[in-house]
N, C-alpha and C positions, 0 to 999 in steps of 0.2 A: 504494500500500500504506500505508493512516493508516486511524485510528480516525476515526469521524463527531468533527465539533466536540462535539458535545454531550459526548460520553464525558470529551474532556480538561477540559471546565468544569467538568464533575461531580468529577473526577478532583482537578483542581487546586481546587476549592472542600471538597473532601474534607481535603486537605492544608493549607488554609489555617485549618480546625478543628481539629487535630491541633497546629498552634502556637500557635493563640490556647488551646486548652486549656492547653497545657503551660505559657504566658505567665500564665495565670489562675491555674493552681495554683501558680507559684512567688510572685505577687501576694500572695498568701493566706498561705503561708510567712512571709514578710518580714514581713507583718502581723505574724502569731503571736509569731516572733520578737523584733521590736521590743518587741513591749508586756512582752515577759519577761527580753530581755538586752539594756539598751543600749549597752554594750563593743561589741555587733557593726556595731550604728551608726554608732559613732565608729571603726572598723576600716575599717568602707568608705567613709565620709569621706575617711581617712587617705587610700587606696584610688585614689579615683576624684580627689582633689589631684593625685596622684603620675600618675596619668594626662593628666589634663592640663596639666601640667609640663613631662612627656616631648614634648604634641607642640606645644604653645607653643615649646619650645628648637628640634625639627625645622622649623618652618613661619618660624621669625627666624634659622637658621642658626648658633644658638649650636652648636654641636656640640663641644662639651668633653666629654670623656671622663669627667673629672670628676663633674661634674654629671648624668650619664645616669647612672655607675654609682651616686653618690648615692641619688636616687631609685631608679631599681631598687632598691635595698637594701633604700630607707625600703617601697617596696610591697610586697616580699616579706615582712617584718618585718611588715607590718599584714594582712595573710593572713595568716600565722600564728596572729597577736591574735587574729582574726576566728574561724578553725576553732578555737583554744583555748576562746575564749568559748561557742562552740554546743556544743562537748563539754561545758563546765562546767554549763552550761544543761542538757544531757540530751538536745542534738539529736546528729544524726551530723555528722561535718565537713561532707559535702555537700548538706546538706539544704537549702540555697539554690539548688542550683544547678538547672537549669530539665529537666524530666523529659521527655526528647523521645522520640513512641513509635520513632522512628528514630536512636541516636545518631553514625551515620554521617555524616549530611546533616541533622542537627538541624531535620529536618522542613521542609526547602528542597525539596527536591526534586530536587538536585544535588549533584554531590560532584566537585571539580575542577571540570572543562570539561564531563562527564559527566552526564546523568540517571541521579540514581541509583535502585538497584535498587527500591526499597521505591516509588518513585514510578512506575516502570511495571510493578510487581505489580500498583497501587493502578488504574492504569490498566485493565489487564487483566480486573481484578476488574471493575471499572465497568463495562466492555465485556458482563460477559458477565451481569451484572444489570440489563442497558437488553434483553436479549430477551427477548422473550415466551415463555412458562415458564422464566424462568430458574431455577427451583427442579427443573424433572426435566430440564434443562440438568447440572445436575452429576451425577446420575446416570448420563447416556446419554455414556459413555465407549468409547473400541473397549476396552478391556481389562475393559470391564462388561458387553460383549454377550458372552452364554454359548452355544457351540454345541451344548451336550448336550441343547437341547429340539429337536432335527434330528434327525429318523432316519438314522440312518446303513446303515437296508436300502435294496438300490441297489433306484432307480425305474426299471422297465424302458422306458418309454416317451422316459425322460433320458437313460439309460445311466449315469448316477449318482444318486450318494444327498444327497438334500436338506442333509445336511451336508457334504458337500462343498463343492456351487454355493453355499452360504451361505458357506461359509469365503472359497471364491473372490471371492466380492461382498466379505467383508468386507476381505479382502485389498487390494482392486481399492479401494476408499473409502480404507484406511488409507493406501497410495502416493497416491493422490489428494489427500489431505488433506495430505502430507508435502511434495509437488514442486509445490503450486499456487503459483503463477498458469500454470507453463509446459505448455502445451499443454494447458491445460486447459477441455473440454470440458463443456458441458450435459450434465446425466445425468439420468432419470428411473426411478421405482422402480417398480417394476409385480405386483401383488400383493396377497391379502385381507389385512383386517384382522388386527393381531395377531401378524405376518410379523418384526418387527423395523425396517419401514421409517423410522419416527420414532425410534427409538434409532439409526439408526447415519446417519440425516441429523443430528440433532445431537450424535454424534460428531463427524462431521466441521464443523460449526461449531465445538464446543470448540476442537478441534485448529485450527482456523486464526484463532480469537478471541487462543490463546498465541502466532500465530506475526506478529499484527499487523493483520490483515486487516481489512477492514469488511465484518460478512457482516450482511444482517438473514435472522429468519427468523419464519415464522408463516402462519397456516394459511392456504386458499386466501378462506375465508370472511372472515376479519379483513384481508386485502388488498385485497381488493373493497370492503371497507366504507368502507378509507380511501379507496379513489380515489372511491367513489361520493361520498363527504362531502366529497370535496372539490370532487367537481366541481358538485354540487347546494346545495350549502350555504352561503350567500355569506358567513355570521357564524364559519366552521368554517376557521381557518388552519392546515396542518398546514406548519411550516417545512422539517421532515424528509423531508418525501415523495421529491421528490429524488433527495437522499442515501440515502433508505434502498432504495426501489425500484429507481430508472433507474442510478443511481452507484455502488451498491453493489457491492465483488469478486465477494460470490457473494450471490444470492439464492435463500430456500429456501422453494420456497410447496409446503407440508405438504397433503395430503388435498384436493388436486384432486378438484373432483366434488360433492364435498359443499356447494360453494356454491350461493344459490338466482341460476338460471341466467336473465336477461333479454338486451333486446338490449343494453342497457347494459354488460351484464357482461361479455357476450363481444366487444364492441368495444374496449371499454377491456382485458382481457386478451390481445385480439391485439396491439394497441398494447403492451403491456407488454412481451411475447415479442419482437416485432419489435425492436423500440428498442434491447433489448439484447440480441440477435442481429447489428443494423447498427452497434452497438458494441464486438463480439466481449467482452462481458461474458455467464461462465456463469450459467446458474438450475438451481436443482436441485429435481425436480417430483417429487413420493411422491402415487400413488394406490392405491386398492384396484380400479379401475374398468382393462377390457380396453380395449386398442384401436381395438376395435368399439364401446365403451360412451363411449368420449371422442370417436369422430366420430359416434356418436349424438346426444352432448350439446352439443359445440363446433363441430361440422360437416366437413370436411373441410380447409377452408379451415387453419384454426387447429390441429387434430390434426395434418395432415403438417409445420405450419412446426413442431411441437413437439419429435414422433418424426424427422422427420428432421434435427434439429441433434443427438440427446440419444444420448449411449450410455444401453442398454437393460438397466437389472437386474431379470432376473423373480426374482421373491421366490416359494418353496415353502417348505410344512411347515404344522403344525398349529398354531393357536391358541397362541401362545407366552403370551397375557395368561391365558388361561383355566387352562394347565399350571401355571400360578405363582399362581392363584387356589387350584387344588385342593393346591396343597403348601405354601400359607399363604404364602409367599414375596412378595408382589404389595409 
């Protein structure tokens, strides 16, 4: 349960901006300052003597009580000079001091023995702007899939009403999402376009991007394309592949079907499945294509290793993109 490398570099290269900003604008300050009030200069003179005073005595053992309270005194005396002077000047007392966008962890990244908070939001964040759409990634929330485009007239041939078995689905993803990695099984979405099945597969990547995990996700065509480039392309390094594919917690290859289909495709997709089946690592598979339509396309072979690992969500109801086309809503 960790983030890909890359996320933390991005992450901590993020944070390591955030202090050299902070360092640069108080650079700038001190400039301004100096050239306007030189009381503050000779205040932190005073300053930074009394500083090293203090651990000259520490490091020779002088330890006189004397002399530590001395100075202390003399430092505190020249902070005061210093904040007097920047008032007189028309700055604020603290206008030197270094504007961290985290005053907790002055943009370390820690606080005690602790990663602190503001560092694995920072993380989080980065996690969930390395996936592929991550812009209708923050949209596609459980609490932003809406069941009132479901009929709720019962279907006689179900014995319920499509908002129901959607509720149920969505039910079944949000416990999924909350209790993963235990017991957690392959699942496949099954169902036309328009269904909800890409909003509530990256629900559940959000939901397990905040909870730590390392999910990739992206459609069935942009996965092919990396293993084909990788396997054909001798100048084409992809370092990730890996980690995002074969190692990843959960992988989520979106709109099965729609890729164009060779023997390369389906050898290396059965590879894919297998590997992390003999790895007890889930993948999570949205098609709009039937069961009949994916051992039409992938054959038998590769269709049973898929439906027989994956709990099965059939997806019902009408054109949910199209409802929200016609009431301006999209």
């Amino acid at each position: 349960m960790a983030y890909k490398r890359s996320v933390y570099q991005k992450a901590k290269e993020a944070l390591d901006a955030r202090r050299a900003q902070a360092d640069q604008l108080q650079q700038l300050r001190h400039a301004e300052v100096a050239s306007r009030c030189p009381a503050v200069l000779e205040a932190e003179r005073e300053m930074a003597f009394c500083g090293a005073e203090l651990i000259r005595i520490a490091c020779q053992g002088e330890n006189t009580q004397e002399q530590i309270a001395a100075l202390s005194q003399r430092s505190l005396d020249a902070q005061a000079r210093r904040a007097n002077a920047l008032t007189e000047a028309g700055f604020a007392p603290d206008y030197l001091d270094a504007v961290y966008t985290c005053p907790v962890c002055k943009d370390t990244g820690t606080h005690g023995n602790y990663y602190c908070k503001c560092y694995l939001d920072l993380i989080r964040q980065t996690a969930k702007e390395s996936i592929k759409g991550a812009a209708q990634l923050k949209k596609c929330t459980f609490e932003t899939f809406s069941l009132r485009y479901y009929s709720d007239m019962p279907d006689p041939a179900l014995g319920r009403s499509h908002r129901q078995i959607m509720s149920s689905i969505c039910a079944y993803l949000r416990s999924y999402a909350e209790t993963f990695p235990k017991g957690a099984k392959s699942l496949i979405m099954l169902g036309k376009t328009g269904l909800g099945k890409t909003h509530l597969s990256l629900a559940v990547v959000n939901r397990l991007l905040d909870r730590g995990f390392n999910v990739y996700y992206d459609s069935a065509p942009g996965i092919l394309d990396r293993l084909e480039k990788d396997h054909f392309n001798r100048n084409y390094q992809d370092d990730e592949l890996q980690e995002d594919l074969y190692k990843s917690d959960l992988l989520v290859i979106d709109d099965l079907g729609t890729e164009m289909v060779t023997s390369f495709t389906l050898s290396a997709l059965y590879q894919l499945v297998n590997e992390r089946i003999n790895d007890g690592l889930p993948t999570l598979f949205s098609t709009n294509l039937t069961p009949a339509e994916l051992e039409a396309i992938y054959s038998q072979r590769l269709t049973s290793r898929i439906l027989g690992t994956c709990d099965i969500l059939q997806f019902y109801g009408k054109d949910v993109r199209q409802q929200k086309a016609r009431e301006g809503t999209v």
